[in-house]
C-alpha positions in Angstrom: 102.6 107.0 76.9 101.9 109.7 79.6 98.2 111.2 79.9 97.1 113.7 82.1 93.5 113.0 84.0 91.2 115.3 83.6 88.5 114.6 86.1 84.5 115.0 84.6 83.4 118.5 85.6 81.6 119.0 88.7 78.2 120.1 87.3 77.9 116.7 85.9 77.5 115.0 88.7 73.9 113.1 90.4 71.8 115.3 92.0 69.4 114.4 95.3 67.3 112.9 93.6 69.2 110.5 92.0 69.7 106.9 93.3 71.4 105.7 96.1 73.4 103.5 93.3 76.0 107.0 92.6 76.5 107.6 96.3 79.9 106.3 96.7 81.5 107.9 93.4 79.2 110.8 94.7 80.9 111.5 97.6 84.7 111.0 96.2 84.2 113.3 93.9 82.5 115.6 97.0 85.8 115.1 99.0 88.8 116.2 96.4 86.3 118.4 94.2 83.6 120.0 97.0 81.0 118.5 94.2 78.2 120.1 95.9 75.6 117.8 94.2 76.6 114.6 95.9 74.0 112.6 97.2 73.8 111.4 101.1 72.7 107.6 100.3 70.3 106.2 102.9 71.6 102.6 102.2 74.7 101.3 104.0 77.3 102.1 101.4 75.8 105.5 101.2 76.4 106.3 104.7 79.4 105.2 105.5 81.3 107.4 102.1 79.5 110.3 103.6 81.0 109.5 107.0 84.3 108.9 105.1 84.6 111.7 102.1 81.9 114.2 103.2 83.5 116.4 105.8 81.6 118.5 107.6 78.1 117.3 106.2 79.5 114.0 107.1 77.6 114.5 110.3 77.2 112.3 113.2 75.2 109.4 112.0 73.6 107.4 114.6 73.1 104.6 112.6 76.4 103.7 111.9 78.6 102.0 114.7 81.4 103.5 116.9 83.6 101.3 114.9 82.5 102.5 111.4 82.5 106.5 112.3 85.7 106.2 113.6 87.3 104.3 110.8 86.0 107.2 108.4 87.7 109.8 111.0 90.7 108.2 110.9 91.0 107.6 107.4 90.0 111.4 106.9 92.7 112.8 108.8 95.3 110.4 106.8 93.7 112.0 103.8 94.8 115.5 105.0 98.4 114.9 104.2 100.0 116.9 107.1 100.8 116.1 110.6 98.3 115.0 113.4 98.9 115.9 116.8 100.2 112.9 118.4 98.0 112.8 121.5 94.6 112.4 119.1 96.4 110.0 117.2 97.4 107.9 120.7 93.9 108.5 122.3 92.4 106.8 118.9 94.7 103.8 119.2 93.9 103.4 122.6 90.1 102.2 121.8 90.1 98.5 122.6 88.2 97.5 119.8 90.5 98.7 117.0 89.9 97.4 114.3 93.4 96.4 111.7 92.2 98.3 108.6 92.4 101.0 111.3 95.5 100.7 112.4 96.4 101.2 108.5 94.5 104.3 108.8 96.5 105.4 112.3 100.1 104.2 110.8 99.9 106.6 108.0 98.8 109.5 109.8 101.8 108.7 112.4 104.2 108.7 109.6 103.2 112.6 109.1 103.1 113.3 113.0 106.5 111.8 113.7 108.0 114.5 111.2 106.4 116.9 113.6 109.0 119.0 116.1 112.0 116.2 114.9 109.3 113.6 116.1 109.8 114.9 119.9 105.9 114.9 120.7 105.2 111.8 119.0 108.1 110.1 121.0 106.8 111.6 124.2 102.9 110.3 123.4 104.1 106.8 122.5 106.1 106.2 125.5 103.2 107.4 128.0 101.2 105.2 126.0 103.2 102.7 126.3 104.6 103.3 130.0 100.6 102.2 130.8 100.8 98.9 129.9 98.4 98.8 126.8 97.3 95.7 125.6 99.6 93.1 123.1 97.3 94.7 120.2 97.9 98.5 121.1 101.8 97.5 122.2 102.4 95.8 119.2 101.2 98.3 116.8 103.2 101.3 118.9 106.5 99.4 119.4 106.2 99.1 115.4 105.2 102.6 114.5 107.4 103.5 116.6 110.5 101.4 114.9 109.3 102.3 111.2 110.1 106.0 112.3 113.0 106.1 113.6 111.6 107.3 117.1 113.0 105.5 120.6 110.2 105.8 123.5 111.5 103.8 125.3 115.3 102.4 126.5 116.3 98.6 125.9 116.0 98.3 129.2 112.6 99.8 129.7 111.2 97.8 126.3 112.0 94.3 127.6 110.6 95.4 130.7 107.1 95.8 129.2 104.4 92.8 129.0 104.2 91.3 126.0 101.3 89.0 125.8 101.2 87.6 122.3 103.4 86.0 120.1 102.4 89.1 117.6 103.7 91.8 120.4 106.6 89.7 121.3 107.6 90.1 117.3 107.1 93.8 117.4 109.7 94.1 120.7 111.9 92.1 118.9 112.0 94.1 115.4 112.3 97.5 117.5 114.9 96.4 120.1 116.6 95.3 116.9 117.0 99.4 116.0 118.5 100.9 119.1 121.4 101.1 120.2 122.4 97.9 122.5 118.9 96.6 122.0 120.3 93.4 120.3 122.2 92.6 123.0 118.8 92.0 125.1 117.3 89.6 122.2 117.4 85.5 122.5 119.7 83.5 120.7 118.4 82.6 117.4 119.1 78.8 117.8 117.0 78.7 121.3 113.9 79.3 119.7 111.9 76.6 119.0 110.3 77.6 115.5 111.6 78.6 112.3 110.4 81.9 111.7 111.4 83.2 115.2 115.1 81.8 114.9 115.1 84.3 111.3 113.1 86.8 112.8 116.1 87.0 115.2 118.6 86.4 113.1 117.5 89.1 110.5 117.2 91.8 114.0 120.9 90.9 114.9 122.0 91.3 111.4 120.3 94.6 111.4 121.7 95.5 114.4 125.1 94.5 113.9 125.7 92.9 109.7 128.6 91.1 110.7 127.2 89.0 113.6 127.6 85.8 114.0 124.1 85.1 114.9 122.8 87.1 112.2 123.9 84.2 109.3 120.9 82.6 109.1 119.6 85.8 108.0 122.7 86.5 105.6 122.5 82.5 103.9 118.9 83.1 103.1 119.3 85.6 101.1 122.8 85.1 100.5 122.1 86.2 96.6 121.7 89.3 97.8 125.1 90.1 99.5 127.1 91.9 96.7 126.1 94.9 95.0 124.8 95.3 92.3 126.3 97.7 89.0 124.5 100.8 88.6 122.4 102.6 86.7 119.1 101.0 88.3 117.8 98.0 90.2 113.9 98.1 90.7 111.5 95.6 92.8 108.5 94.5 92.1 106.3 92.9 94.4 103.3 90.0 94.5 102.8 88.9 97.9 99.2 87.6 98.2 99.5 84.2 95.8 102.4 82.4 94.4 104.4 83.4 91.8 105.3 80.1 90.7 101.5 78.8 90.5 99.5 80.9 88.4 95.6 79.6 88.8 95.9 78.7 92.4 94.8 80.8 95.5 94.9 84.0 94.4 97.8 83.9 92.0 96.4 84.8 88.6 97.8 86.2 85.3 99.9 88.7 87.0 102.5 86.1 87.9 102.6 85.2 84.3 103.2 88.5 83.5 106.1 89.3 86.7 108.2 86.4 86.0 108.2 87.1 81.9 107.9 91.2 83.1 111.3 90.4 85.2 113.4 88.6 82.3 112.6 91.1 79.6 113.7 94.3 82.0 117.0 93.0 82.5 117.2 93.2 78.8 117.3 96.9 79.0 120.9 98.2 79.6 119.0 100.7 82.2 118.1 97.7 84.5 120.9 95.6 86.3 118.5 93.6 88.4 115.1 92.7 89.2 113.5 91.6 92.4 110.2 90.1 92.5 109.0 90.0 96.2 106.4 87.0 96.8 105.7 85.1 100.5 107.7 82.2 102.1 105.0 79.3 103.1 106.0 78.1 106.6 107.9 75.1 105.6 110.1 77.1 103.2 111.2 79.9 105.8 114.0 77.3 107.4 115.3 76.8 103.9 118.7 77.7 103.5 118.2 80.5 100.5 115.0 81.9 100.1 115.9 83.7 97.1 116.0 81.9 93.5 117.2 82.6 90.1 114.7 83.2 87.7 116.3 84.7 84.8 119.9 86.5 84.4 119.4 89.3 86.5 116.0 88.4 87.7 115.6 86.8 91.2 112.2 85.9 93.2 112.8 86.8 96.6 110.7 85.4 99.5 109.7 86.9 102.4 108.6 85.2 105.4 105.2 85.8 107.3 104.3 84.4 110.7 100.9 82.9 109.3 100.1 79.2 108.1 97.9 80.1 105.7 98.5 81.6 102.5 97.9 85.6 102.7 94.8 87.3 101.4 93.7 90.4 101.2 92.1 90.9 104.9 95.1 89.1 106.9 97.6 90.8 105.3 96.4 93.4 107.2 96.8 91.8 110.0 100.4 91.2 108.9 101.1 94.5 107.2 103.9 95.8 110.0 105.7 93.3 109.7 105.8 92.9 105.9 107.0 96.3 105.8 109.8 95.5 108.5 111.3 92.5 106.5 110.7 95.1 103.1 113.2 97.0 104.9 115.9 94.3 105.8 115.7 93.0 102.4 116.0 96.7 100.4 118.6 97.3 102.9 121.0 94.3 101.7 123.9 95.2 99.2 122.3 93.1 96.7 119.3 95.0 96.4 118.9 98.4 97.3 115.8 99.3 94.7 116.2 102.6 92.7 112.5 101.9 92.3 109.7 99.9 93.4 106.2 98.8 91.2 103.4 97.3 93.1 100.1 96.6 91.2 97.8 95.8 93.6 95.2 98.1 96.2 96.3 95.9 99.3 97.8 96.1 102.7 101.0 93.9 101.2 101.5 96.4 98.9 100.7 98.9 101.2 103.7 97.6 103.1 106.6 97.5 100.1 105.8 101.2 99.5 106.0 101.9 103.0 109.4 100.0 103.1 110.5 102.2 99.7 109.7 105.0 101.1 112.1 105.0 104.0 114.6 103.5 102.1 114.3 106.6 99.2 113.5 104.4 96.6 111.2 105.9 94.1 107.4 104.0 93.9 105.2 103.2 91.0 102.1 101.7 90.8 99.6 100.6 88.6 96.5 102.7 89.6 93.1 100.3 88.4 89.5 101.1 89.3 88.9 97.8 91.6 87.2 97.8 93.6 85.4 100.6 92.7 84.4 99.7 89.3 82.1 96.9 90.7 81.3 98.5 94.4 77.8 100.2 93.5 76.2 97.0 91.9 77.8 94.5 94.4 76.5 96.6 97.8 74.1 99.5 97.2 71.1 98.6 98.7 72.6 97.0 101.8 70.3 98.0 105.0 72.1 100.7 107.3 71.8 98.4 110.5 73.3 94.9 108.2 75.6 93.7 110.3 76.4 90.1 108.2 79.0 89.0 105.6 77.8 91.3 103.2 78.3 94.2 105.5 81.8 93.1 106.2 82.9 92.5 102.3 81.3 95.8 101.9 83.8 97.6 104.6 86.8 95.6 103.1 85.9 96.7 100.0 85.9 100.5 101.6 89.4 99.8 102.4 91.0 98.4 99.1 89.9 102.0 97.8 91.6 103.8 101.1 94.5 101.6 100.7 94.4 102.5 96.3 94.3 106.4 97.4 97.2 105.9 100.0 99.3 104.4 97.2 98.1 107.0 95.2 99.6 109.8 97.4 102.9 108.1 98.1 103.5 107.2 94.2 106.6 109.0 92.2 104.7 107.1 89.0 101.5 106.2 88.2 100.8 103.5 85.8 97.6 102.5 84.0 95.9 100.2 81.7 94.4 101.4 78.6 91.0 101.1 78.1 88.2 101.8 75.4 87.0 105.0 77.3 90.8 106.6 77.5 91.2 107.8 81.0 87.9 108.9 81.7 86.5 106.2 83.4 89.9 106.0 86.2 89.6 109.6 86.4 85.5 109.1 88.0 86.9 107.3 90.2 90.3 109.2 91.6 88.8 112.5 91.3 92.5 113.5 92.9 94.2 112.5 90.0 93.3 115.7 88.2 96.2 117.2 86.3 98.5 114.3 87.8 100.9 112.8 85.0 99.4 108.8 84.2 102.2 106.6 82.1 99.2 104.4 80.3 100.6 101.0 79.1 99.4 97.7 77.5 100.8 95.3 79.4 102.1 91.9 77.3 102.8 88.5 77.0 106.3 86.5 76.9 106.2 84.9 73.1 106.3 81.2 73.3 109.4 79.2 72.5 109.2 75.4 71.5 111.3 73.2 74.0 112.3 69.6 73.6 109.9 67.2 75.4 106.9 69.5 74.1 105.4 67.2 71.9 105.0 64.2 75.1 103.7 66.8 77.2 101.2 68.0 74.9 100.0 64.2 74.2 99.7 63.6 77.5 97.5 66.6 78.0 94.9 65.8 74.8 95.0 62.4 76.5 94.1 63.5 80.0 91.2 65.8 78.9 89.3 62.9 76.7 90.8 60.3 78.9 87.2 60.3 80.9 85.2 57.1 81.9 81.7 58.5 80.4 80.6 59.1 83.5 81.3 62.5 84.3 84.5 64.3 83.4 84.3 66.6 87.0 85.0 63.0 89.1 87.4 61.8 86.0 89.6 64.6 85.3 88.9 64.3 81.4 86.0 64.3 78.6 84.4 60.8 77.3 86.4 60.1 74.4 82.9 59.8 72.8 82.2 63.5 72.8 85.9 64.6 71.0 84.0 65.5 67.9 82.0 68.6 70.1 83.1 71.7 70.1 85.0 72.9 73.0 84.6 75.7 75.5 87.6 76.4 77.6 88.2 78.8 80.6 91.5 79.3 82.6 91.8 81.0 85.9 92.0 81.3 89.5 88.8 80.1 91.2 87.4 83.2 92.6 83.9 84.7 92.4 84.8 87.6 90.5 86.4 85.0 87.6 82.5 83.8 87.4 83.2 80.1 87.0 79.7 79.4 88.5 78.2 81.4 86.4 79.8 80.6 83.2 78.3 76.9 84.1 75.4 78.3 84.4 74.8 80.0 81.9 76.3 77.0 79.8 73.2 74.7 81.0 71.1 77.8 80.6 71.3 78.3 76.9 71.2 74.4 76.6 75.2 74.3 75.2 75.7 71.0 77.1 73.6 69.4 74.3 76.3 70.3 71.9 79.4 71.7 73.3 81.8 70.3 75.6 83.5 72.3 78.6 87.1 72.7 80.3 87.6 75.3 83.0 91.3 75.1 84.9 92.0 76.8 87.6 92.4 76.5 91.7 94.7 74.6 94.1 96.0 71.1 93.0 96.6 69.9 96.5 95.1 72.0 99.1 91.8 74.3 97.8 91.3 77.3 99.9 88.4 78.2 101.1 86.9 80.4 98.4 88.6 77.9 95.8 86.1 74.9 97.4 83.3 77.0 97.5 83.5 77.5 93.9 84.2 74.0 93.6 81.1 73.2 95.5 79.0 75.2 93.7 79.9 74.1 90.4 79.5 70.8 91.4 76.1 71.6 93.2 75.0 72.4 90.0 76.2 69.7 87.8 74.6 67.2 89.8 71.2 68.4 88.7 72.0 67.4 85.0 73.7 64.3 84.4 74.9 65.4 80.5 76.3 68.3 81.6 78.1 66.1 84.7 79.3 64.4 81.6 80.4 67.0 79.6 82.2 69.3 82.4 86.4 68.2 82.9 87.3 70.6 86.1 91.5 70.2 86.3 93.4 72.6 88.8 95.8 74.9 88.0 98.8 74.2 85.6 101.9 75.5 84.8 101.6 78.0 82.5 103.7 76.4 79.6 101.1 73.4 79.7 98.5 75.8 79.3 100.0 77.3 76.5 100.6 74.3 74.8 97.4 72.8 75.3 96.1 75.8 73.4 98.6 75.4 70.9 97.2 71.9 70.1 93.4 72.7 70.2 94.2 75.5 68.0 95.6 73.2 65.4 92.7 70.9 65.1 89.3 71.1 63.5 88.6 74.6 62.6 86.7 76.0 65.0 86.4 73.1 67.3 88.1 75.1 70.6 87.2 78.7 72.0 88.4 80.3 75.1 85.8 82.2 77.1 86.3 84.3 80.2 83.2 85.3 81.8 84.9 87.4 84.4 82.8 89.9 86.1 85.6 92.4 85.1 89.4 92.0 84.0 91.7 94.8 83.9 93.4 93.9 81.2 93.5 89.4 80.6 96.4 88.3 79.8 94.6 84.5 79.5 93.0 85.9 76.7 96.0 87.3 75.3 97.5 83.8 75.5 94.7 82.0 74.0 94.8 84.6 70.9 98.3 84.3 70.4 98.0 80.4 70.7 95.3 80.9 67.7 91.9 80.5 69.5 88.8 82.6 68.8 88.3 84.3 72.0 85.5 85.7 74.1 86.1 88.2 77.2 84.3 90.7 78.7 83.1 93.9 77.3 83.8 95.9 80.9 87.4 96.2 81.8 90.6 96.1 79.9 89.7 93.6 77.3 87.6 95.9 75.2 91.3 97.9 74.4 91.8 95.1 72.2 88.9 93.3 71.3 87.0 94.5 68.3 83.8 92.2 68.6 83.3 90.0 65.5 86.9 91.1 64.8 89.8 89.6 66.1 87.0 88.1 68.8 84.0 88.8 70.8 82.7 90.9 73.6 80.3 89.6 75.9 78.1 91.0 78.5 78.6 89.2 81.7 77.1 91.2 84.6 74.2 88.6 84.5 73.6 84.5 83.6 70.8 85.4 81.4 73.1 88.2 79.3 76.2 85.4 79.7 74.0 82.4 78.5 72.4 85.2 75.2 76.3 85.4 74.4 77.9 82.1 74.9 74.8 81.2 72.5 75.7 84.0 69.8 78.9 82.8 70.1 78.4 79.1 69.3 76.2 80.2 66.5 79.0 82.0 65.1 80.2 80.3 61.2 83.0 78.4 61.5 84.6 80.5 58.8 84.2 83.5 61.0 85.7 81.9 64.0 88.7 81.0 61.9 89.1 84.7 60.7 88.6 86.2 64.4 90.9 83.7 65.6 93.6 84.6 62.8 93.3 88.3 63.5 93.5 88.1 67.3 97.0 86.2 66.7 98.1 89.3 64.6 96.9 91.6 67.4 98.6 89.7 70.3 102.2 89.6 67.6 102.1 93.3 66.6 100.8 95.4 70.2 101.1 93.1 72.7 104.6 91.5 73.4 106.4 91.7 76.8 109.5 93.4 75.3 107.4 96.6 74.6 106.0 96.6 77.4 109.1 96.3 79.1 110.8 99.2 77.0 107.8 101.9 78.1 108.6 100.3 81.5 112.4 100.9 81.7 111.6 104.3 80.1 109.2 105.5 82.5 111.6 103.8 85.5 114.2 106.1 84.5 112.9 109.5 84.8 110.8 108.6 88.1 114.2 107.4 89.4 116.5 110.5 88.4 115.7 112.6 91.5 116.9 109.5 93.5 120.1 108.4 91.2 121.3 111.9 91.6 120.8 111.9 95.3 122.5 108.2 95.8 125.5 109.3 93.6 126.2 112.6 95.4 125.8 110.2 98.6 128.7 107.9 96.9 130.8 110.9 96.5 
């Protein structure tokens, strides 16, 4: 369904003397609408959106760092959409403390300068720039804006001739000796190099170089799926690249790769669709494997792309990281296998960032899925924060800044935009893109795979039911399962990635709060099986900081990591099928977008609880087909979780029923695939017409 935005009218916006609290949203809408009444903030948050959307009464402000004032400058002049001259562009990637959300700030304002006079003055600044000997940092990041657009500062000769200090600005020569002419011929051997990723970082430059090679075939057997074309009409990529596809509730993979690898399957369905590629990271020991792409369907593959890192990405190295994601984008789209007609990402992050950067020189068309997150949450989590904080909370505050910089790039570059529905239509995403006034929106549900029974299911599920009462009595968190004592209690359970935002602490909390570990039992599954990261054993910590205090609720707490999502589904199956009433899901996330755990546990006939802010509310009629619960604080969590257990079992069994009927009727993955396709196909025409005039 497409829906234009409408963005609120400018006179009902704060005034002066409203609260520092509407600042940020204040000064958006100030930038794209000249909103006169915004408000200057005195807090942190305050001052740095004026620095960033208010212009001209953005004025010097001495309180703010060098740093900070000239992240907002930078990020202003990507705003203005037109080209830079190169030398201000060069000077302000010459400062030495630079930070890397402002080198994505400086790489898409370079992208509009290197258009400039066929890319002549950009070429001319770059190579004096780099003629001085910069350091690794500032060679690294010119030798790759200088690759991603097309420009050639300096000869082979010349570029191999330059220091290159870190491994990082070693990479970058590599990659851009790999597009001139002859450069290849100045790169090592792949086999002489003593690590993985640098013998198929080399290979993947002399393939690029020259595709038939013979020391580009490490490069051509790892994604050897990917060598013959593919039939028209349409191939499209979508992309998850911080978290693991194939381990949903670990790290920082979540629902969404649920939803991509079901998402992949059912477009291939569609006559419209020949292929699918789902982009998602190589870990370190998988990037000397001899294929990294996999089958994942009939026309669906998961393609991995390597990064130089040991540790999983997240969203503030993948900054760090960003240049080179885009550069193996590239080699990838580039391969006759592939070549996206169109590609989705769904996320406000530097990875992303990357893919659409990659798309975009390759002409492929670009959707994405448009969400208000951070922004939703970025009043309440740092308004208030003292101008001069310089701690962690100052720093989540700035990353935050540049999810929504990194949301409004993605905004500008995108053919499509997608949304989720949500009880306030379109108002609420329009407050917070005030530029999306009058821009087509393709709103759509997303949806859930239906489950299919599989031999072996009924051992699996047995094993599960025995697991989680399987405990010893003296506590379920050490055990892995419930004392077999308390079976007869009613059952909470919560599944999910281990993150803040999810609120696992809280829900805990607010579990012992209302005095439910007297009566209820609970199960929350979610985080890392083998290796937790570091936000994952925080929350694991905390959790278990808290338990410790109450030896029944010790008792009554299992904690399992993540599993596979068909053992999630059918334990939900089987707790569904025994006493009336005796299971519930609850997610106490701070916000979802749209759940699609909770669209699992209703299909799986569970009574469900989920928040009353974000996406769930689009489908959740509370006391319906399920409830609604506040969750912004314990006390409001605990008042709910209480209503909730106090709800008649008869009810339960009716909410339950109905949320099954919901899930069966408006939420399956084939509809959602079917808008999808639809939608696909007219953002791709302009390109289909282009490529098959090219053919001609």
């Amino acid at each position: 369904m497409i829906q234009h935005l409408t963005p609120a009218a400018a006179a009902a916006g704060p005034r002066r003397d409203r609260a520092d609290t509407v600042a940020f949203a204040a000064w958006r809408r100030f930038h794209w609408a000249q909103d006169l009444s915004a408000v200057p903030g005195g807090d942190l948050l305050g001052r740095l959106a004026r620095a960033e959307y208010g212009g001209s009464w953005g004025r010097l402000d001495a309180v703010l760092s060098v740093t900070d004032r000239r992240t907002a400058r930078l990020r202003q002049l990507a705003r203005r959409e037109r080209a830079v001259p190169a030398w201000v562009l060069a000077a302000a990637g010459a400062a030495p403390d630079l930070q890397p959300w402002e080198r994505t700030a400086l790489a898409e304002s370079w992208e509009h300068s290197a258009r400039l006079d066929a890319g002549a003055s950009a070429t001319a600044e770059i190579r004096r720039r780099l003629l001085a000997d910069p350091g690794p940092a500032q060679t690294e990041f010119l030798l790759d804006v200088a690759d991603a657009n097309g420009l050639r500062p300096l000869s082979p000769a010349e570029a191999v001739g330059r220091p290159a200090a870190s491994r990082p600005a070693v990479h970058a020569l590599w990659r851009y000796l790999s597009g001139l002419p002859g450069g290849h011929l100045l790169l090592p051997e792949p086999d002489r190099c003593g690590d993985a990723y640098e013998r198929l970082l080399l290979a993947a430059c002399a393939h690029r170089a020259d595709p038939g090679a013979p020391s580009g075939r490490r490069f051509r057997a790892a994604f050897a799926a990917l060598a013959e074309p593919r039939p028209r009409p349409m191939v499209v990529a979508q992309s998850m690249l911080l978290g693991r596809l194939e381990e949903p509730g670990a790290g920082l993979s979540g629902g969404m790769s649920v939803l991509l690898t079901g998402l992949g399957e059912a477009l291939t369905a569609d006559e419209r669709i020949t292929r699918v590629l789902t982009l998602t990271t190589a870990r370190p020991g998988e990037v000397d494997r001899a294929d990294l792409t996999q089958a994942s369907g009939r026309s669906h593959l998961l393609v991995r792309l390597p990064v130089d890192t040991p540790a999983p990405l997240d969203p503030h190295t993948a900054t760090v990281h960003q240049a080179a994601l885009a550069w193996w984008t590239a080699r990838v789209f580039e391969l006759p296998g592939a070549r996206p007609d169109l590609a989705h990402v769904r996320f406000a992050d530097d990875a992303s960032l990357a893919v659409a950067r990659a798309a975009g020189r390759h002409g492929s068309a670009l959707a994405f899925t448009v969400t208000p997150d951070p922004h939703r949450t970025i009043e309440e989590r740092h308004a208030g924060l003292p101008a001069d904080h310089t701690g962690e909370a100052a720093q989540a505050l700035r990353l935050d800044l540049h999810r929504v910089f990194v949301a409004d790039r993605l905004v500008a570059r995108a053919d499509l935009l997608v949304a989720m529905p949500a009880q306030s239509g379109t108002q609420e995403l329009s407050s917070y893109f005030p530029q999306l006034a009058d821009r087509p929106v393709h709103v759509q549900p997303e949806g859930i795979a239906p489950f299919r029974p599989a031999a072996g299911d009924g051992a699996t599920t047995r094993g599960l039911l025995a697991r989680l009462y399987g405990g010893d009595g003296d506590g379920g968190v050490v055990a892995g399962g419930l004392d077999a004592g308390d079976r007869g209690l009613p059952l909470l359970l919560c599944v999910g990635r281990l993150h803040p935002v999810k609120q696992q602490e809280q829900l805990v909390r607010a579990w012992m709060l209302a005095g439910l570990h007297h009566r209820t039992t609970l199960l929350l599954i979610g985080g890392s099986p083998d290796q937790p990261t570091a936000v994952e054993a925080d929350v694991l910590d905390r959790i278990g900081a808290l338990l410790a205090t109450d030896p029944v609720a010790r008792r009554r707490t299992a904690l399992w990591p993540a599993l596979p999502n068909r053992q999630v589904r059918l334990l939900e199956r089987a707790l569904a099928q025994g006493r009336p009433g005796a299971a519930l899901y609850v997610c106490p996330s701070a916000k979802e977008e749209f759940g699609l755990a909770v669209l699992e546990a209703m299909e799986a006939g569970l009574a469900v609880a989920a928040p009353q802010r974000g996406g769930a509310s689009h489908y959740l009629r509370d006391g319906v087909n399920g409830r609604l619960l506040a969750t912004e604080s314990v006390d409001r969590l605990a008042d709910g979780l209480r209503s909730l257990l106090d709800t008649p079992v008869p009810d339960l069994v009716t909410m339950a029923r109905a949320g099954a009927v919901t899930v069966r009727e408006r939420f399956g993955i084939d509809t959602m695939a079917a808008s999808l396709a639809q939608a696909y196909r007219v953002s791709c025409e302009p390109v289909l017409r282009e490529r098959c005039r090219s053919a001609e």
